[in-house]
N, C-alpha and C positions, 0 to 999 in steps of 0.2 A: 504493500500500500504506500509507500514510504516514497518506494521508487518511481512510482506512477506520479503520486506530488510533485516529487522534487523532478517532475521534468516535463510538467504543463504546458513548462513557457518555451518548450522546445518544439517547433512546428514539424523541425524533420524526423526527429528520431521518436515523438510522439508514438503514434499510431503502433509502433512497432512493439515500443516498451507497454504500451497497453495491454496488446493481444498479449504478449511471452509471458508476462508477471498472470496475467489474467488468464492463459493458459496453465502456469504453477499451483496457482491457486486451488485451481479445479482440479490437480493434480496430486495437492495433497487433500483435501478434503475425498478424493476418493481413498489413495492410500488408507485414510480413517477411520473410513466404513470399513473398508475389509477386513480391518484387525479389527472391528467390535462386533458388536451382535446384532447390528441393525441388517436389513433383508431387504432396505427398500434400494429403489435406482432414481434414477433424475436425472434433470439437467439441469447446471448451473451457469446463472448468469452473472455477468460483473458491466455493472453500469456507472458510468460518469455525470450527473447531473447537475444542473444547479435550479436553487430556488433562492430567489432574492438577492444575487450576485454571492451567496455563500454556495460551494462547489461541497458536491457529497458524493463519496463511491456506494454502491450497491451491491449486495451480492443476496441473489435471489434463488433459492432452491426450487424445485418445480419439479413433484411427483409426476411421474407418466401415467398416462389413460389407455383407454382404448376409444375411439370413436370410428364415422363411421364415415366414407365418404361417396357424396352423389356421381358418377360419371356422367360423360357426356349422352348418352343411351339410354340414362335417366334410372341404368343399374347405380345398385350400393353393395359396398365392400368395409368389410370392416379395417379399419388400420390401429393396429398394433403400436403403444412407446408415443402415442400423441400428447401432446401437453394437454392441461385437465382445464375445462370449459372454465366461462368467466364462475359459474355456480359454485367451484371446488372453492374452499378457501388455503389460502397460502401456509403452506407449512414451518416453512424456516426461511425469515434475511435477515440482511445485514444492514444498515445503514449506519455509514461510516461521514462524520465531518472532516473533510481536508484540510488542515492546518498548518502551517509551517513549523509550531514547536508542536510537542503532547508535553501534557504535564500530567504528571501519576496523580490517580485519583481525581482527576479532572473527566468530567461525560464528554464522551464524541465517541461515543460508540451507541447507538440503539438496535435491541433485538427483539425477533419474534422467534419465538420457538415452541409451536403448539404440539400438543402432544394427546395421544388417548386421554392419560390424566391430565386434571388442571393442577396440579398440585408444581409439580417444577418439569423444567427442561430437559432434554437430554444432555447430561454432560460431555458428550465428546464434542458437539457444535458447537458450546458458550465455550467450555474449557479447556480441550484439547484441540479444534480446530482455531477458534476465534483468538485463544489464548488470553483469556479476559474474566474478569469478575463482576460482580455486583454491585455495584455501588450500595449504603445501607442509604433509606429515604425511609420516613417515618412508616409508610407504608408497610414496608417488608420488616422492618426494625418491631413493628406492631407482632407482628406471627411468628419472627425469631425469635422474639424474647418469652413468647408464649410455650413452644416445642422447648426451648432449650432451659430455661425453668423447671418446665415437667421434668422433662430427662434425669437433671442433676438432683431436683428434691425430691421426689419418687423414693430415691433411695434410699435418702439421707432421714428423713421422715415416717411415721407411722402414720397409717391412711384416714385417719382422723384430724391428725393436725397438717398433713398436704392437703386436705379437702376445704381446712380453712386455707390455709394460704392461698389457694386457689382465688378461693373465691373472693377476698382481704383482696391479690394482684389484679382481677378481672372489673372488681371495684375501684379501684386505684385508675387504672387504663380508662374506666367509663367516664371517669370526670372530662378528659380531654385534655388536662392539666399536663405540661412539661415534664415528664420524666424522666430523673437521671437516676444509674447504676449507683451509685456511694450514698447517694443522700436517701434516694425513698425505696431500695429494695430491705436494709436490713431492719427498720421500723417496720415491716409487716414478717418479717422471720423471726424475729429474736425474741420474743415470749413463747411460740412455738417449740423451740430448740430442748432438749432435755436440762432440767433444771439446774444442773449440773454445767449445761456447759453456755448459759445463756448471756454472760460475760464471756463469752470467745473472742477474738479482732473475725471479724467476717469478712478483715482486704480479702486475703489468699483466696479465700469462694468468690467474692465478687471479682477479683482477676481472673478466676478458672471460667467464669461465665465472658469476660470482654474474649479475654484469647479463643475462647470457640467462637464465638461471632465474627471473629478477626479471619478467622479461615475461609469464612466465605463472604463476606463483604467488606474489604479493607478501607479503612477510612475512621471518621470519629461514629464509633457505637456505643460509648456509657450513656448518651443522651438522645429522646426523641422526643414528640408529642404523638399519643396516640392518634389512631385511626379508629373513632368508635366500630367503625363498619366492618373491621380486621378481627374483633374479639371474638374471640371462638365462644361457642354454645359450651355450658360443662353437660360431659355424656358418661354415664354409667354404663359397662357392659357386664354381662355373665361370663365366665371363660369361653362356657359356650357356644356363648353369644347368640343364646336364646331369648335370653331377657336385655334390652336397651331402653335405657331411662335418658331424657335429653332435656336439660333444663337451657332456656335462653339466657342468654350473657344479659340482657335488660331484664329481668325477671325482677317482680319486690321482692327485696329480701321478706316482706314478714307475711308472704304469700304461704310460704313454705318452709320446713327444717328437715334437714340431710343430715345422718349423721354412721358412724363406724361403731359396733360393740368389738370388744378385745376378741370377741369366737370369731370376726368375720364377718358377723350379720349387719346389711345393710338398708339402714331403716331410712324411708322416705316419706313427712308426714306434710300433705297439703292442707290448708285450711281453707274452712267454707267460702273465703271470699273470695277465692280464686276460681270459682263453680267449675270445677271440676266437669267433664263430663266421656263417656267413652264415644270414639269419631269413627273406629275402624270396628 
């Protein structure tokens, strides 16, 4: 991409550094496929554009179809490897800002990476083709900090006191209020903690939580503002996973009381003003 920039303002040798770079390209992003587990084929495009006199490179992936085509005789024949009508939606690009510096952790990079799941992308397109990360925006900073809390205190916790916590952080996040890592995660931990150890320093955990965030979104993550629209539902399974309970992240609290016995048993009491009723 570099090389493509750095030689714009070249009329002759243009065209040529296009294509060659723009053929490598598609060169390795196949390379990439073959060594993973993906099955699919394509064509890829690399495009040059501008909008508003800012210049942006492109790079377009495009699943094949099958379609079908009219001849002259007013037969049809199917063709095989056709690119997929305006109806398919796009799988994987790239839009790239052309810049004379980059600066680390600076955006000029936007991706789309759709997948069966919504949940994330295929890592070898963002990560090992693109070679690129995530920037943290309050947005993704909202649901990271949600997964990677669970993870860590799950553990660390008996499931009566991560059920409050839970629901202490999910309350916390619903204000909307600035959220920083040092200042408001250990006021909602530290009565929780075994009595014994509820004077601990809690840096070392609240460091083990930024350095996981730091691995996939580099940049400043001790601090965001929620995204109320990011907060997960809290959801009770069976191992099961016969029985599913799914309480909404806006719920009133004095709708209802959750709670853990020491056997395991897990009690779930709604009150009347919440009318209850069975839908399914």
């Amino acid at each position: 991409i570099v090389n493509i920039i750095s030689n714009m303002e070249d009329p002759i040798n243009f065209d040529d550094v296009f294509i060659n770079e723009s053929k490598e390209i598609t060169r390795k992003l196949a390379r990439i496929m073959k060594n993973s587990s993906s099955k699919s084929d394509g064509s890829l495009f690399v495009i040059l554009y501008s909008i508003d006199g800012q210049n942006f490179i492109g790079l377009i992936k495009m699943d094949p179809d099958s379609g079908i085509e009219v001849l002259d005789d007013l037969t049809i024949q199917v063709r095989e490897d056709m690119l997929p009508s305006k109806r398919e939606r796009l799988h994987k690009a790239a839009f790239i800002i052309c810049k004379d510096d980059y600066v680390e952790n600076d955006t000029h990079l936007f991706v789309l990476d759709r997948q069966k799941s919504n949940d994330e992308g295929a890592k070898f397109f963002l990560d090992t083709f693109l070679d690129s990360k995530i920037l943290p925006t309050d947005d993704n900073l909202t649901v990271a900090y949600q997964k990677e809390l669970v993870r860590i205190l799950k553990e660390e916790l008996p499931p009566e006191s991560f059920m409050e916590f839970n629901k202490r952080f999910k309350r916390r996040l619903s204000t909307g209020a600035h959220f920083t890592l040092e200042e408001d995660f250990p006021p909602l931990l530290r009565d929780l903690l075994p009595e014994n150890n509820q004077d601990q320093d809690l840096d070392n955990l609240c460091l083990n939580i930024q350095n996981s965030l730091l691995k996939k979104y580099p940049g400043e993550v001790t601090g965001f503002t929620p995204v109320v629209e990011k907060i997960n539902n809290s959801v009770y399974q069976s191992n099961d996973r016969s029985i599913k309970v799914e309480i909404a992240a806006d719920a009133e609290a004095d709708l209802y009381q959750k709670r853990f016995l020491d056997d395991g048993t897990f009690i779930l009491t709604v009150y009347p003003d919440a009318g209850m009723d069975e839908i399914k």
